[in-house]
N, C-alpha and C positions, 0 to 999 in steps of 0.2 A: 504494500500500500504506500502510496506517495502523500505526505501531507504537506499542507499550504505552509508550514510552519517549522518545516526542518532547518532553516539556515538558520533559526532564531534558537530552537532547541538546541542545536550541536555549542552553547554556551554551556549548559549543564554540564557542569564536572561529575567526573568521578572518580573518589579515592579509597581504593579498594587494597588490603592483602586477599593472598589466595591461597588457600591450604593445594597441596598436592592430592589426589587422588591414590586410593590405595590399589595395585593387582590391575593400573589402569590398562586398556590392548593397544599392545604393538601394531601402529600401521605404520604403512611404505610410505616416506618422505622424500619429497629432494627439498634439497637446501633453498632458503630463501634469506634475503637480506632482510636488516630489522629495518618497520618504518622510519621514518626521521623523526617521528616525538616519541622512541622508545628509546627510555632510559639505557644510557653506558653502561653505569654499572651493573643492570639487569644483566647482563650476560654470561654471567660467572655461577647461573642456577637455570635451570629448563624444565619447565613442564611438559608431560610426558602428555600426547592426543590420546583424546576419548573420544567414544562412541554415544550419540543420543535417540533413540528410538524416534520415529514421527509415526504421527496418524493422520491418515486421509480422512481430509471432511468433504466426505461422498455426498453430491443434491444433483444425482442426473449425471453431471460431470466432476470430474476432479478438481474443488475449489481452492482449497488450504492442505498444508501440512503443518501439522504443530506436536509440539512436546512439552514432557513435562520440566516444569520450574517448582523449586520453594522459596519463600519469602518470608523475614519475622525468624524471629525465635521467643516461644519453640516455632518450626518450619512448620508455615501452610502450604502445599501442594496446590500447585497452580498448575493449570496448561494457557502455553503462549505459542502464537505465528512466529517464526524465525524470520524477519521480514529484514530484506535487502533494500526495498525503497523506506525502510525506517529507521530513524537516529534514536529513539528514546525506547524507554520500557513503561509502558502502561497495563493496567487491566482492573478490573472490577472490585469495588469495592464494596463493604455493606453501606453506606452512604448513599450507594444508588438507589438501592432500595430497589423495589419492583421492574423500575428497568430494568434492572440487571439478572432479573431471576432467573434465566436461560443458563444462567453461568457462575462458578465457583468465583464467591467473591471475599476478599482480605478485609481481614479484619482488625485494623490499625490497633484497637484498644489491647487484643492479644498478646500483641508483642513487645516486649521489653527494649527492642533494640529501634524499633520504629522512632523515625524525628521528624517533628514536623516542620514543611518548609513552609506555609503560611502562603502561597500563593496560588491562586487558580489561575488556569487559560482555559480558553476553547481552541481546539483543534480539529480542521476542515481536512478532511482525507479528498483527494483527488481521484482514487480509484475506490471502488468497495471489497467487501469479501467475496457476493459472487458473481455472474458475469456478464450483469448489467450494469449502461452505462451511469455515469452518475451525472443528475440531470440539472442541481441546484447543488450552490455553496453549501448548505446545513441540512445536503440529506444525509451523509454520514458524519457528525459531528460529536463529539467529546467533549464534554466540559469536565476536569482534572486537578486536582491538588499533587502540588508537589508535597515529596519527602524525604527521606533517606532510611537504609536500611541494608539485613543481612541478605544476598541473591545467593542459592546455590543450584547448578544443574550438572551431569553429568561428571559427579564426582567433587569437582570444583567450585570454591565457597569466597564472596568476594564480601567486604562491609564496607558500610557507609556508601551502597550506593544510591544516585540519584535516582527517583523512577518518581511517575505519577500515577494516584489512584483516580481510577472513575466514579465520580460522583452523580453524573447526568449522562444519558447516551440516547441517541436518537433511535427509533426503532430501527431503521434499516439496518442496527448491530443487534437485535431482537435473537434472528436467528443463529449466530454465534455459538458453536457447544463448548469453544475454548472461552478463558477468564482475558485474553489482551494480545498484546503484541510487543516481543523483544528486538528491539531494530538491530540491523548488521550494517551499520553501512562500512564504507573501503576507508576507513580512518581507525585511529586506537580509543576512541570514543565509546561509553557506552558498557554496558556490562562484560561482552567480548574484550572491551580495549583494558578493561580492568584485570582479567586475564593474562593478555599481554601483555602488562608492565609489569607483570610479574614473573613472564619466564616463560609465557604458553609461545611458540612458534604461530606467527601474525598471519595464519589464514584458517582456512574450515572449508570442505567439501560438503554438496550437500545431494544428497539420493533422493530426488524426488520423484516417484514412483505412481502409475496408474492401481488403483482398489483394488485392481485385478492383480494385479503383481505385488503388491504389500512390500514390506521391510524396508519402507522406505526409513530415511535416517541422517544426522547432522553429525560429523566430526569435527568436533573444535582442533584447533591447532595441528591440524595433519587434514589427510585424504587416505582414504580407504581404497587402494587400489583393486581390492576384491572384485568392488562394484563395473568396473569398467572393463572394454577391452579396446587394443590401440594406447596410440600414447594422447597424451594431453594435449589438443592446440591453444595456443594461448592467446590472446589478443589483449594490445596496453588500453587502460581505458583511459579516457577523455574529460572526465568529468573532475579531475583533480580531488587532491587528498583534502575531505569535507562535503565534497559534493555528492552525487550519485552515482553507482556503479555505472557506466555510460562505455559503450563501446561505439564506433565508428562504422557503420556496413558501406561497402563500395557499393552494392547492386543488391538488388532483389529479383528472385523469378517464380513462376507461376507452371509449374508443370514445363519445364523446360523454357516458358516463354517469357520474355521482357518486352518493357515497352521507354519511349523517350521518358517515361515519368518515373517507372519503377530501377531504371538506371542511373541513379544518382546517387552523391551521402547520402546519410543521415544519420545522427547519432542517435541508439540508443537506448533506451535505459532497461536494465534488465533488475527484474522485481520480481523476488519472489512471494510477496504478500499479494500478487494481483494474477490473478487467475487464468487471462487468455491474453489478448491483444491488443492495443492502441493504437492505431497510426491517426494522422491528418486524414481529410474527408478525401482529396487527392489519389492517396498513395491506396485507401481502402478501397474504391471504388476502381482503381485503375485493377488491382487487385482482382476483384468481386468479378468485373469484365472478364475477365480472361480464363474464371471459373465456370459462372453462367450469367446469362442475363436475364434469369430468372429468381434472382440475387435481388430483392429490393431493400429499403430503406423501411423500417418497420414504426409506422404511422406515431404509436402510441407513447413508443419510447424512441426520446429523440438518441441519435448516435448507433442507434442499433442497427443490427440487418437480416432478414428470412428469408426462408423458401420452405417451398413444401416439403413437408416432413420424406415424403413417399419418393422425391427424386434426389435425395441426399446420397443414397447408396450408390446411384449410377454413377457421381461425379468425382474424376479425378480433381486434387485439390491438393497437391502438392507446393507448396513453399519452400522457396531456396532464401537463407541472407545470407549472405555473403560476407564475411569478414579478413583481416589480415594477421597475420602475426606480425611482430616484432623486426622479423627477419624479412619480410616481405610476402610470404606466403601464402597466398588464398584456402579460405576454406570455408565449407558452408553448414549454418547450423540448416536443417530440415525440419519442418510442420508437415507431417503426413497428413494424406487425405483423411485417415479416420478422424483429426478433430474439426472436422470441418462444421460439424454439427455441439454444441454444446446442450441442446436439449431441448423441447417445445418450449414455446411462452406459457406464460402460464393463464393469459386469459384466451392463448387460442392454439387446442392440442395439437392442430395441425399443420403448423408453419415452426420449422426449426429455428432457433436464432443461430447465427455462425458465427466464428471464433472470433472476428476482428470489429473491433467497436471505433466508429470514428470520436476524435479529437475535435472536429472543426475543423475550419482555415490553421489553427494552429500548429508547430511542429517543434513546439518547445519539447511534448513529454509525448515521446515515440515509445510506446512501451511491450515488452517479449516479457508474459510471464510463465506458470504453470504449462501452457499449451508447449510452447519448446525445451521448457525443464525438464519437466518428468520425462522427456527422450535423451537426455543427457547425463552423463555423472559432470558434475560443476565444482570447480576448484576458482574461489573466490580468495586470494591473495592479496591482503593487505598491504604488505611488505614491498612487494615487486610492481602492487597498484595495475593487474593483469587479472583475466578471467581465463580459467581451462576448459576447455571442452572435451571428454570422449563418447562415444557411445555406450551405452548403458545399455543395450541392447533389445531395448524395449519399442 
């Protein structure tokens, strides 16, 4: 998920130690350099990569992967989105009261170590949880208190850090079965970043996996070479350290074909809090063309697009982007035709919506989520400020 308010959040500090993890698993590394605000003298201790279970939040299609978190002591057991378009840690608290009854919520007064930070925001999400477009500023919105506290997942236990409770939330976060969202962004920022300044190696792999295929999973501080086969392509991103994970695509294609439109840049932003696809009205339509033209603009909800449920099987619907390595080397992540369909609407069983949701005229926030994930193992490097791609085999 992209919020309106990440540059302002990436202020929130965090000052964290980290116990090491006991019997943690050995996964395959190669060596990465430390960011540039990771302390010197950190180097002289390493923490060893863990493994983190996720769970698909199945509605039709593959929306979210999340895992579990505790928070407070004694630890409350929370589930959070591992999200790359986010900088902060949020999630549900009893403050919200009935809004949030969908969801396990924190209990501030429980814990001994809870501090409060005295300040509320509201915060405007750009994309939703599932995979419709979002049509108004405050249809998924957040009203939040900061605080500080104990974080632990995956073995590893950080304090004092920054996060915010939910105090108000708009229903379109109703259906929700996780408590929030732990942001990753490509900085030392953040619960991750608290990790790393402590000795974790500054990246994390993540397997994100179709319902059908399960085990999907988050390694902090390593990659899990099990999951893939081939080696890694890498590509530097663009978006600088603080910004968004942001890659660069030379070209795009459509079942082997391109057009003067879909042959150009564009950067951009890979998130794995958002569920399918974002381009400009442009680049979707140019897209849609060369799929069917039977592909419309769906009336009700603006940015969306259908077709009949019953000619989705026939259509080839293959997506090429194209990216580069470092070294100069082309290579393309792939959208098969099977996600062509995300599922009917829900006020009309017979018209599919499809994978790619227009932006508008705009091409600020070009966005690749779940739809190209879960066909990939994904190595998200902090350190070297570069994304890996293998096949995942899925």
């Amino acid at each position: 998920m992209l919020t309106s308010l990440t540059l302002a959040l990436l202020a929130l500090a965090v000052h964290a130690d980290v116990q090491r993890p006991d019997g943690s698993q050995k996964i395959a590394l190669t060596s990465r350099k430390a960011p540039r605000n990771y302390a010197s003298g950190l180097h002289r201790r390493k923490l060893s990569p863990a493994n983190l279970p996720l769970t698909d939040f199945f509605k039709g299609t593959d929306l979210q992967w999340f895992g579990n978190i505790s928070v407070g002591t004694p630890p409350q057991e929370l589930t959070v989105v591992f999200d790359t378009g986010s900088f902060t840690l949020e999630f549900a608290s009893t403050q919200c009261g009935s809004e949030c009854s969908g969801q396990v919520q924190f209990d501030t007064s429980k814990s001994s170590t809870y501090v409060d930070g005295g300040d509320e925001q509201t915060l405007d999400f750009g994309t939703g949880v599932g995979v419709d477009p979002v049509t108004s500023s405050n249809e998924y919105e957040l009203t939040v208190h900061s605080g500080t506290d104990t974080v632990s997942l995956a073995g590893f236990t950080a304090t004092g850090v920054s996060l915010s409770t939910i105090v108000k939330q708009s229903k379109a976060f109703n259906v929700d079965p996780f408590s929030g969202i732990l942001g990753m962004p490509p900085s030392t920022d953040g619960v991750f970043g608290a990790f790393v300044n402590q000795g974790l190696p500054a990246l994390f792999g993540m397997y994100l996996t179709p319902k059908a295929t399960g085990n999907a999973e988050l390694t902090l501080g390593g990659y899990d070479s099990s999951k893939f086969t081939g080696d890694l392509s890498y590509a530097p991103t663009t978006g600088g350290e603080g910004g968004n994970w942001v890659l660069t695509s030379s070209t795009l294609a459509v079942n082997g074909k391109t057009t003067d439109t879909l042959n150009s840049q564009r950067d951009i932003i890979f998130d794995s809090g958002t569920s399918n696809v974002v381009f400009d009205t442009q680049t979707t339509e140019a897209i849609y063309a060369i799929i069917s033209s039977d592909i419309k603009p769906y009336s009700k909800e603006s940015g969306a697009y259908g077709i009949a449920c019953d000619k989705v099987a026939s259509l080839p619907a293959q997506i090429d982007v194209t990216f580069t390595t470092a070294s100069g080397k082309a290579f393309n992540l792939t959208i098969p035709s099977s996600e062509l369909s995300v599922g009917p609407f829900p006020d009309d069983s017979s018209t599919c919506q499809t994978l790619i949701n227009s932006s508008g005229d705009s091409d600020d926030e070009l966005i690749l989520g779940g739809s190209v994930l879960k066909h990939y193992y994904s190595v998200w490097d902090v350190g070297n400020q570069q994304i890996g791609f293998a096949s995942n085999g899925v």
